[in-house]
C-alpha positions as a LaTeX table, in Angstrom:
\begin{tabular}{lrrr}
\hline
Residue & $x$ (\AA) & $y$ (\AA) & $z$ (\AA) \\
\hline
Unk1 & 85.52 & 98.31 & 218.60 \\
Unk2 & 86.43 & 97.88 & 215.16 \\
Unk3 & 89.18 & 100.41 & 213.52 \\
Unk4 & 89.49 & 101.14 & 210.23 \\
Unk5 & 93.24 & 100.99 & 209.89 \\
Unk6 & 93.74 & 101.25 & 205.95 \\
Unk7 & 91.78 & 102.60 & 202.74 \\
Unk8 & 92.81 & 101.87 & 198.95 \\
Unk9 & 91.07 & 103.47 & 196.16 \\
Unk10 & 91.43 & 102.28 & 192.81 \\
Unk11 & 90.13 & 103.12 & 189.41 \\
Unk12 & 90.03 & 101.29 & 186.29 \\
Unk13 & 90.06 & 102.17 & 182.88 \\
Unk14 & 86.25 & 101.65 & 182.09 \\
Unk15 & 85.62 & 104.43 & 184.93 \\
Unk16 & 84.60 & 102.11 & 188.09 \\
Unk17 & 86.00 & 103.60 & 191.31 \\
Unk18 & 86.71 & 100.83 & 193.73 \\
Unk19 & 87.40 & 101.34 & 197.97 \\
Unk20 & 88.76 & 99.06 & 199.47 \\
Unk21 & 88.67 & 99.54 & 203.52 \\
Unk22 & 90.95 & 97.09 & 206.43 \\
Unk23 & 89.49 & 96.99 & 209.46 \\
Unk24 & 91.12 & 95.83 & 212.21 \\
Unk25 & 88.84 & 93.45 & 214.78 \\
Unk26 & 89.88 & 92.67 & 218.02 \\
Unk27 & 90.42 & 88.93 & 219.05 \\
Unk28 & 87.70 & 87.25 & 221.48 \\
Unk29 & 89.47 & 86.14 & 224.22 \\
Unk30 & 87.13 & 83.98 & 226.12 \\
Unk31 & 86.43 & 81.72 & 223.23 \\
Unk32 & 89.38 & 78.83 & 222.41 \\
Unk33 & 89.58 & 78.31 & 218.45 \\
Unk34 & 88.06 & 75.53 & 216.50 \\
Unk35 & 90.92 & 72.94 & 215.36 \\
Unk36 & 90.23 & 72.68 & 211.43 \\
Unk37 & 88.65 & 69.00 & 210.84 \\
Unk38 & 89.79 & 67.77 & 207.97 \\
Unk39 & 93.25 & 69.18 & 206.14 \\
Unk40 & 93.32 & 69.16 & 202.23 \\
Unk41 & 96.25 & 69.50 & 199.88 \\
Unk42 & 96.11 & 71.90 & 196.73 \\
Unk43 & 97.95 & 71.41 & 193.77 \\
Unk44 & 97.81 & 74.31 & 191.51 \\
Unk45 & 98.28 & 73.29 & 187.30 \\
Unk46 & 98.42 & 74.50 & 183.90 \\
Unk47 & 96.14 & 72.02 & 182.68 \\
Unk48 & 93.68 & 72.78 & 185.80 \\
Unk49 & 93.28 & 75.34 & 187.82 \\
Unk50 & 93.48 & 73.29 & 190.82 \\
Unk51 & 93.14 & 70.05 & 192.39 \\
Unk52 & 92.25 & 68.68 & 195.41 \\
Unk53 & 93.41 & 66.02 & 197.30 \\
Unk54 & 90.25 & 64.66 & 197.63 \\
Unk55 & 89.96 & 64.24 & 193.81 \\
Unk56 & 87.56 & 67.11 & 193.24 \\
Unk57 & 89.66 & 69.99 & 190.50 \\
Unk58 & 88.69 & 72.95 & 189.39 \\
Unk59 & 88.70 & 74.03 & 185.70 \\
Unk60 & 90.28 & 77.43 & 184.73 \\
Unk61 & 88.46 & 80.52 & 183.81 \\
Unk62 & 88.13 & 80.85 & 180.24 \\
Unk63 & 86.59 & 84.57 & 179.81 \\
Unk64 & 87.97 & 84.58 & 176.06 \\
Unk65 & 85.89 & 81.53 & 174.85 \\
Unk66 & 82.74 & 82.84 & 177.14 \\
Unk67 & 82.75 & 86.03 & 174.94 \\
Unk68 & 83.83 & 85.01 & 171.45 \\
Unk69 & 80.26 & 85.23 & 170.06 \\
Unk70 & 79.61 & 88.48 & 171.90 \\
Unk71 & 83.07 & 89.90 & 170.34 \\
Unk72 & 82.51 & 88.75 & 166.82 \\
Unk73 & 79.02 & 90.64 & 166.90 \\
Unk74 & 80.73 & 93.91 & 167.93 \\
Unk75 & 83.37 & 93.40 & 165.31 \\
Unk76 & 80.93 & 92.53 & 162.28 \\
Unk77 & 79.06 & 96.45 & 163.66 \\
Unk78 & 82.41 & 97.77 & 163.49 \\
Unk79 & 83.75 & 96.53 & 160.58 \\
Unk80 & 80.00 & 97.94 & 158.69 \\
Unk81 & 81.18 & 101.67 & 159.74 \\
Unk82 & 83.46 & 104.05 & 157.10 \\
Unk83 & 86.77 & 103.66 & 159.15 \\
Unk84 & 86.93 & 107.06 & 161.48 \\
Unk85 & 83.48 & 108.27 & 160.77 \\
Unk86 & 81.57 & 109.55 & 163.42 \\
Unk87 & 79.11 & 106.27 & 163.78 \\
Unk88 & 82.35 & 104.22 & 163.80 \\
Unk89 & 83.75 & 106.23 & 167.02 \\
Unk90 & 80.52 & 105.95 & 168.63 \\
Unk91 & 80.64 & 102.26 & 168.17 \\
Unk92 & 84.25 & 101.92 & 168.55 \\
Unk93 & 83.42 & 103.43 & 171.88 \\
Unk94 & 80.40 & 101.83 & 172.98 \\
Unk95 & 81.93 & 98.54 & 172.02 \\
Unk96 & 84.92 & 99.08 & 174.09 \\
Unk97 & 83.06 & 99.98 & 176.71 \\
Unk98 & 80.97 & 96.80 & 176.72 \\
Unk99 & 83.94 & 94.70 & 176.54 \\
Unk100 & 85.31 & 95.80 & 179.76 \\
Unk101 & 82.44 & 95.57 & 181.71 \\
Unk102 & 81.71 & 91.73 & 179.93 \\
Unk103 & 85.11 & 91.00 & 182.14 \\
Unk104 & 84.46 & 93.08 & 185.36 \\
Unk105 & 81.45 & 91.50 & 185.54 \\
\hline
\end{tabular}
C-alpha cells in the first residue's frame, strides 16, 4: 500500500501554489530487476548542455532569446504610459505578470 511519507508546498512570486507529495512504494519481491542494456556517459558543458557518449548533445535552454520579441513589445506599451500614472501601473503590472508565467510555462 502506498504511503505518503512527505508533502512540500511552495509558492512563487506570480501566485502559483505548488504540492509536491513523496510516496513511498513498496518493492516487488517476486520479480528480479532488469540489468540496464546499454550504459552511456554524460558530459555536462558550458558550450552544451550535455553530451552523450553516443555523439547525440543537447543544446541549452535559452528562455532570454525565446522571449526577446515578446519583451520588447511590453516595453515599447510601457515606455507609451506617463511614468506612475495609473495606465502605466496597470501595465507595469499586467506585464510583469506575463513575464513570469512566459518562464513557468
Amino acid at each position: 500500500m502506498d504511503r505518503v511519507s512527505q508533502v512540500c508546498v511552495k509558492m512563487h512570486p506570480s501566485g502559483r501554489i505548488y504540492i509536491i507529495f513523496l510516496v513511498e512504494e513498496p518493492e516487488p519481491l517476486g520479480e528480479p530487476l532488469e540489468q540496464p542494456k546499454n550504459a552511456v556517459g554524460v558530459d555536462l558543458g558550458i558550450a552544451r548542455l550535455a553530451t552523450i557518449s553516443d555523439g547525440r548533445f543537447l543544446e541549452k535552454p535559452k528562455p532570454l532569446e525565446r522571449s526577446l520579441e515578446r519583451i520588447r513589445m511590453l516595453q515599447r506599451t510601457l515606455s507609451r504610459k506617463r511614468f506612475l500614472s495609473k495606465n502605466w501601473l496597470k501595465t507595469k503590472t499586467c506585464e510583469r505578470t506575463r513575464a513570469l508565467k512566459g518562464f513557468q510555462a
